[in-house]
N, C-alpha and C positions, 0 to 999 in steps of 0.2 A: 575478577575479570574472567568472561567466557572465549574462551578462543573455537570460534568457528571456523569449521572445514571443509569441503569442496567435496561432495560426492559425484559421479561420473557424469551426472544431469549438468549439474553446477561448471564442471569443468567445460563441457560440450558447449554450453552457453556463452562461456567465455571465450572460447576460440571460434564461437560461430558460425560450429559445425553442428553435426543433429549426433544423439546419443550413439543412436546406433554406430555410428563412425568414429565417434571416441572412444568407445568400446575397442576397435581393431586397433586403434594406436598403441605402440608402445609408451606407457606413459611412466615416469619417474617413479621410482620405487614410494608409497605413500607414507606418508608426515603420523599417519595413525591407522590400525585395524581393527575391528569390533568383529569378530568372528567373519563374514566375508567380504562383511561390509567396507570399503577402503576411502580413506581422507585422507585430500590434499592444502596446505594452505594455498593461501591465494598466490605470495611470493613464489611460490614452490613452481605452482603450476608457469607462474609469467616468466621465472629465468630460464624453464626447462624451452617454454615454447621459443624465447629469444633465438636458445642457442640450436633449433632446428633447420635443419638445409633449407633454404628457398625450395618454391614449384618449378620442379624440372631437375632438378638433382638425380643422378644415375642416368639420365638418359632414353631411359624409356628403353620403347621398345627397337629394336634394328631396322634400316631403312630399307628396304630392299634395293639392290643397286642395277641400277637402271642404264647399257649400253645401247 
């Protein structure tokens, strides 16, 4: 049995972001390393991405207040 793993392509694909952008994420420590190379299972990645904040968490930026 071969257990295939998620490199940052694979991962970005899945979340339906572009590489580049899954690259700045912090993403879950990886399932496997090959010298820099990093693999995630696919479980791995879907519980991580479950349990992330929704769009709009923190707030952003301050509103400027307006008298």
């Amino acid at each position: 049995m071969t257990t295939e793993y998620l490199g940052v392509k694979q991962v970005a694909e899945r979340l339906g972001i572009s590489t580049a952008a899954a690259s700045t994420y912090r993403l879950p420590p990886p399932d496997v390393a090959i010298g820099r190379t990093r693999g995630w299972l696919p479980e791995t990645i879907d519980e991580w991405n479950a349990k992330r904040p929704g769009r709009g968490v923190g707030g952003g930026r301050p509103r400027k207040n307006r008298q």
